[in-house]
C-alpha positions as CSV (number, residue, x, y, z in Angstrom):
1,X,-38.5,12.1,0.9
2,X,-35.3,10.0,-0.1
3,X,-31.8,11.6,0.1
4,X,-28.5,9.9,-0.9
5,X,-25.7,11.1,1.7
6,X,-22.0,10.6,0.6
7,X,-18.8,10.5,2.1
8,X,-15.5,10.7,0.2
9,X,-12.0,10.1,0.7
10,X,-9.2,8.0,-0.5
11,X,-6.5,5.6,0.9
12,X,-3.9,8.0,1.2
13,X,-6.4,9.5,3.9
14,X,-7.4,6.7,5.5
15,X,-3.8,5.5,6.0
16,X,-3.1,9.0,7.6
17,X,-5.2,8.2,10.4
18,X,-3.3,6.0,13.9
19,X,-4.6,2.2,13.8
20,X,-5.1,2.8,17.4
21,X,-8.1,5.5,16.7
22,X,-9.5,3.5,14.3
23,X,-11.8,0.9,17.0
24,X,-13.3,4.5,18.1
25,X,-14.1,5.7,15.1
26,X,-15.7,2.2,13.8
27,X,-17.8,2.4,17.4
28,X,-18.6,6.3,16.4
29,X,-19.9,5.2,12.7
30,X,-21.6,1.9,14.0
31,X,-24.0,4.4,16.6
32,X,-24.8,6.1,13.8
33,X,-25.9,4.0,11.6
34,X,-28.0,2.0,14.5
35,X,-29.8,5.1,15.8
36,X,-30.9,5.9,12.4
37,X,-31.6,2.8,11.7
38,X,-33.6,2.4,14.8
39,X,-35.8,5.4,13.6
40,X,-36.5,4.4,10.2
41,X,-34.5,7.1,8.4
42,X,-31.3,4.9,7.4
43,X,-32.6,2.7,4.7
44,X,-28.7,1.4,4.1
45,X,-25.1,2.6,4.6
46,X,-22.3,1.4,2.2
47,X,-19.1,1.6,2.7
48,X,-17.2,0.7,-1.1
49,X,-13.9,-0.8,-1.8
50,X,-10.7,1.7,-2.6
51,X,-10.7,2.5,-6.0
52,X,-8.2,0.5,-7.4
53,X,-11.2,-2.2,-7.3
54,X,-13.4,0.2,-9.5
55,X,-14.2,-0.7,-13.3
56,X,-16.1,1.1,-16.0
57,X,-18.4,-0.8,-17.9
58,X,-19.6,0.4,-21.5
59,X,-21.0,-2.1,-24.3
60,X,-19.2,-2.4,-27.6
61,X,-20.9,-4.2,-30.1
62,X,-23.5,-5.6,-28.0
63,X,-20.8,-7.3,-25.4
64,X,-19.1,-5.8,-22.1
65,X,-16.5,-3.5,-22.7
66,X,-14.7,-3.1,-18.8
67,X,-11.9,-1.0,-17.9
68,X,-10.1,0.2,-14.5
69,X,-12.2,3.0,-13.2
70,X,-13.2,4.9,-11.2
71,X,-14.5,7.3,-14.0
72,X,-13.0,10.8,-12.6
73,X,-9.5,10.7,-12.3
74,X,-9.6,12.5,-9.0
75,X,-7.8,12.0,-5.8
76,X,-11.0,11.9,-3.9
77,X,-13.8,9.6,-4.7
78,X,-17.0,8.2,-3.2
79,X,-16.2,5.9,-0.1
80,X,-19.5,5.3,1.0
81,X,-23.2,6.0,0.7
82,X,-26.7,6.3,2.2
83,X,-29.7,5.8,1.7
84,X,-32.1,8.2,4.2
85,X,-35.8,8.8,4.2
86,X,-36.7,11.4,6.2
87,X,-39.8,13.7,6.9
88,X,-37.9,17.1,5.8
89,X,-35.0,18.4,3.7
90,X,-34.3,20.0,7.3
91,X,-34.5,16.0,8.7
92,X,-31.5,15.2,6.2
93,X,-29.5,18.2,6.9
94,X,-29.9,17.3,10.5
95,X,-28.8,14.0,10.1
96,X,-26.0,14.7,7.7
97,X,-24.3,16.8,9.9
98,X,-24.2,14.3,12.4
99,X,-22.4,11.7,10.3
100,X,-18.9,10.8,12.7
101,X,-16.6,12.3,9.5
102,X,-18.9,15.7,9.0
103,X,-16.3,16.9,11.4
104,X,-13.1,16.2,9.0
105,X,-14.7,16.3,5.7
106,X,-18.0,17.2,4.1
107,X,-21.1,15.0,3.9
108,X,-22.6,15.5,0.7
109,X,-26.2,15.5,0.7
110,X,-28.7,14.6,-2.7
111,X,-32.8,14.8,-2.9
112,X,-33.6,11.6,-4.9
113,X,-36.4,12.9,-7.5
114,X,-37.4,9.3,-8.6
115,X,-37.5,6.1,-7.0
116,X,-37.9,3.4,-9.8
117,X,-37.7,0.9,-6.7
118,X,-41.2,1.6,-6.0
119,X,-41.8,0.8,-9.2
120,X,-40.6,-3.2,-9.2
């Protein structure tokens, strides 16, 4: 089964942590992502730009309509995702909770129900 895993955060946050821990945590994240990658179960990881780059996109008579986003005015918001298959709900859990950042923030954790991908 496919799971989406997020992480969120903002730039506030990340400024809040010491440039010189920074190369560790990159090395901590990169592991990650190649051990799961190695098994199978990481089908991507995305890390996504701070959220002054966001937009929303809506059509308006039949052209693009774009604003500033994100669409939640919250002080968190997505900072990356991923994109797991895994044998077991328990699989993802297992894996989720070994994400570098589970330790300072939650990993949030999604069954995809439908996979139009298989589809194309």
């Amino acid at each position: 089964m496919k799971y989406l895993m997020m992480i969120y955060g903002n730039q506030e946050k990340w400024d809040s942590f010491p440039a010189e821990e920074w190369p560790a945590a990159i090395a901590k994240q990169d592991a990650f992502n190649k051990r799961y990658q190695e098994t199978g179960e990481l089908i991507g990881a995305y890390g996504l730009a701070d959220a002054v780059n966001a937009m929303l996109v809506r059509r308006k008579d039949g052209s693009p309509a774009i604003t500033d986003g994100p669409y939640l005015e919250t002080k968190e918001y997505m900072a990356s995702f991923y994109l797991l298959d895994c044998e077991s709900e328990e699989r993802a859990k297992q894996i989720a909770a070994d994400m570098p950042w589970a330790d300072v923030e939650p990993v949030e954790l999604w069954p995809i129900l439908n996979d139009a991908s298989e589809d194309l």
